[in-house]
N, C-alpha and C positions, 0 to 999 in steps of 0.2 A: 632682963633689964640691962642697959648700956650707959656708959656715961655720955655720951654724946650722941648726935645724928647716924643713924646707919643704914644701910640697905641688908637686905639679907634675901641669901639664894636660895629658892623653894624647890627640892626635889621630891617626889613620891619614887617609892616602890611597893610590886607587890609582893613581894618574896620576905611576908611579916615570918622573925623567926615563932617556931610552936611556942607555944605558953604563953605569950605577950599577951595573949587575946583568948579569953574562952570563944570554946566551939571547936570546927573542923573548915578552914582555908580550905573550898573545894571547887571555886573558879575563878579566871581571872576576869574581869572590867575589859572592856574595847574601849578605844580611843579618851586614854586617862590622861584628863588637862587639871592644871592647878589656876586658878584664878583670886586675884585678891581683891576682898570688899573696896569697891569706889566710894561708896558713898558712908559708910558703918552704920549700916542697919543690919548687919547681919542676915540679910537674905540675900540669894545669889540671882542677882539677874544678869542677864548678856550683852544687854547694852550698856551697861555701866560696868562691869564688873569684868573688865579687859586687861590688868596689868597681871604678870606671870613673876614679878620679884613683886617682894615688899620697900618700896623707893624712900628713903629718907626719914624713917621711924624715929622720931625723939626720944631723948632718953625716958626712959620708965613708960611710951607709950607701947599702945595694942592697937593689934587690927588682925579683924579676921581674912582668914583663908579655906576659899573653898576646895574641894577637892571634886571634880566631878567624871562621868566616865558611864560607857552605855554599858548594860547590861544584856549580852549577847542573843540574840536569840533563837529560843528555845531550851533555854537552860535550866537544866533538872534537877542541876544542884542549889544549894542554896545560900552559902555563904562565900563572899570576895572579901579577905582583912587587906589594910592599903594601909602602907607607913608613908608619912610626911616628914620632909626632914627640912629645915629653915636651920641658916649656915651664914652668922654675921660677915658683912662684907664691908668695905670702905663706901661713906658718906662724901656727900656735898657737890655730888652733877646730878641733880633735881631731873629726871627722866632717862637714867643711864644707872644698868645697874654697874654697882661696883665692884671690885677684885676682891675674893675672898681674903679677909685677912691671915696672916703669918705673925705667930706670935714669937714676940720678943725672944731669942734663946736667954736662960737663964745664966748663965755663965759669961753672959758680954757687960763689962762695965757702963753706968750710964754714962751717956753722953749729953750733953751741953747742945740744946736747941732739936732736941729728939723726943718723939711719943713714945715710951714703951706701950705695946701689945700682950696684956696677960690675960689669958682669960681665966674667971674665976667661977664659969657653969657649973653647980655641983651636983645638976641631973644625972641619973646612972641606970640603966635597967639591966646592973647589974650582967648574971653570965645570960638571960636571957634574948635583951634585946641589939640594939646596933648602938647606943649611946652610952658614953663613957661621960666621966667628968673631966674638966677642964680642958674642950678640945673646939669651943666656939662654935657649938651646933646643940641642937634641940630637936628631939624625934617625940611625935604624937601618931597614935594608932587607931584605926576606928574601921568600924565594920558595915559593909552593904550585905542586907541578908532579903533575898526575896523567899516566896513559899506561897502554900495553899494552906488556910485554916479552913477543916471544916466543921461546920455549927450544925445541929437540927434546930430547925426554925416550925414551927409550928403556928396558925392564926385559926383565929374564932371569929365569925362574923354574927352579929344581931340586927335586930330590925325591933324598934321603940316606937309606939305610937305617942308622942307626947301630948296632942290636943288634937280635937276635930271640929270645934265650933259649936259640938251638942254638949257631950258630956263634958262634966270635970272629973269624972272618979273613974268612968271607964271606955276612953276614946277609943273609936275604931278608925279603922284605914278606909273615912269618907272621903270623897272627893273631898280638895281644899283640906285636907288632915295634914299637919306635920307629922312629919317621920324624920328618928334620928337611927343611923348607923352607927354603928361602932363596931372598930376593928383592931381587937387584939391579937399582938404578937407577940411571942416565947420565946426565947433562947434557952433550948431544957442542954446544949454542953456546957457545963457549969465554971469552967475554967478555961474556955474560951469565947472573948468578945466576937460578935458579927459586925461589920461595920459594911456603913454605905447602906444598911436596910430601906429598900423601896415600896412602898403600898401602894397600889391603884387599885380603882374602884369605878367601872360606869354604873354611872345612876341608873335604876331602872327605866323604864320605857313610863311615857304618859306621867312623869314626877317631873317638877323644875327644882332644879337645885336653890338653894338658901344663900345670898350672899352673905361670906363674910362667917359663917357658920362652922369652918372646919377649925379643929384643935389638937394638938397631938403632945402627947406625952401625960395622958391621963392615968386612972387607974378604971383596970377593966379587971371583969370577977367574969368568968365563965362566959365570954363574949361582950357582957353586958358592960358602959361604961356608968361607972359608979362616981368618977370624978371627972370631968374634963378638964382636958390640959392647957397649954398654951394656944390661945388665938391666934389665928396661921391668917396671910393675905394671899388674897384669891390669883393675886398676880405671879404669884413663886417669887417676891422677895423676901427678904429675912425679917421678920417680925421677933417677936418675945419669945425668949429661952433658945435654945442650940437647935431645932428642929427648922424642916421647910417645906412648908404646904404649898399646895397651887390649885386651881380650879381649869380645866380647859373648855370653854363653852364648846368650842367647834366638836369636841370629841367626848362632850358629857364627863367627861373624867378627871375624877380626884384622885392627885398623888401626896403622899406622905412620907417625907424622908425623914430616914434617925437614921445620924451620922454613926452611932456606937448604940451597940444592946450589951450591956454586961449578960456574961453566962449565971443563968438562973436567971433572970428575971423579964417582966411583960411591959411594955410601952400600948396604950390604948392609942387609937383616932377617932374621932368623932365626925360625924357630917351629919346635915340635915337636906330633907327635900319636902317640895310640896306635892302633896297628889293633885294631880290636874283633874 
């Protein structure tokens, strides 16, 4: 917080000192730019999110800053720590950043039509990091970590005759019989999530698919699904709960995405077809 209008100058490095940051600093980021939110939505886009200082902040205002940068490739390692430093500057030419300030020395009498410059920062990261108090900067730290998790993933498939036209107690798989599918998946590493999980399924041959029929995130018991989940649209738009189903006519094929499997647990899908 500032008492007046300010600019401030955004530097990053990657040379975080050890301890700042759990983990192990073991690669550096290519082509590392700072960018500051245009609009304050806090997400980073490129067409808007073009200014490299922070221009004419109000007192007690905020606004974020992105920090971005590729990560090399082929890189085996798995963590880059990146320090941010923001360093008040002189306000009031609206598109120009301004001169770091110099604070007042403390031993010059005031004078008559003069601003003193004190700064009063009382951030510190102490003997660890790059920031002291009272020296009109502010250091934030934060960590890119890419990697491989791996999950065993496990699925079960079934095959449900639900009606056939004759029976109600014990349908068979007649022509014109619905048949429902269900296709349960596991995550048996218990302490690691799978994410992005994809299911596909072509229907059998000589079956027409069910509009509107597919569900996911049921409960399934030994392939069998015992609950059906959310109603999914056949189109692959986002329908009810976090999941996304689609149907593809051209290619007979139902897909079922779940964005996250917690480890230990099953997510069902559901689909139906008709026997032709």
């Amino acid at each position: 917080a500032t008492n007046g209008t300010q600019d401030f100058i955004l530097t990053a490095s990657q040379l975080v000192p050890a301890g700042v940051l759990t983990g192990t600093d073991n690669y550096n980021l290519d082509n590392l730019k700072i960018f500051v939110d245009g609009n304050n939505n806090g997400t980073y886009e490129p067409a808007s999110d073009t200014a490299t200082f922070i221009d004419e902040l109000p007192a007690d205002g905020r606004v974020a800053v992105f920090i971005v940068g590729d990560i090399p490739t082929g890189a085996l390692s798995s963590m880059a720590q990146v320090g941010l430093n923001a360093e008040v500057a002189e306000g009031g030419a609206g598109g120009t950043q301004g001169a770091a300030l110099i604070p007042t020395p403390l031993n010059i009498l005031n004078q008559n039509n003069q601003v003193d410059v004190v700064f009063a920062d009382d951030d510190n990261d102490g003997v660890l990091g790059f920031d002291t108090t009272n020296n009109g900067e502010g250091w934030a730290y934060a960590t890119y970590e890419i990697g491989v998790r791996s999950v065993n993933l496990g699925i079960v498939k079934t095959a449900t005759v639900l009606s056939d036209g004759v029976s109600l107690i014990n349908p068979k798989a007649l022509p014109g019989a619905i048949v429902q599918y269900c296709l349960t998946v596991t995550n048996s590493t218990l302490l690691t999530p799978a994410s992005g999980v994809n299911l596909t399924d072509v229907i059998p041959a000589n079956t027409t698919y069910e509009p509107g029929s597919l569900s996911i995130g049921g409960i399934g018991l030994a392939g069998a699904c015992l609950v059906n989940g959310f109603p999914q649209n056949d189109d692959g738009t986002q329908a009810a709960g976090p999941y996304i189903g689609s149907y593809n006519a051209s290619t007979k094929t139902v897909t079922a995405t779940i964005p996250t499997l917690l480890g230990g647990t099953s997510v069902a899908a559901a689909f139906r077809v008709k026997i032709n």
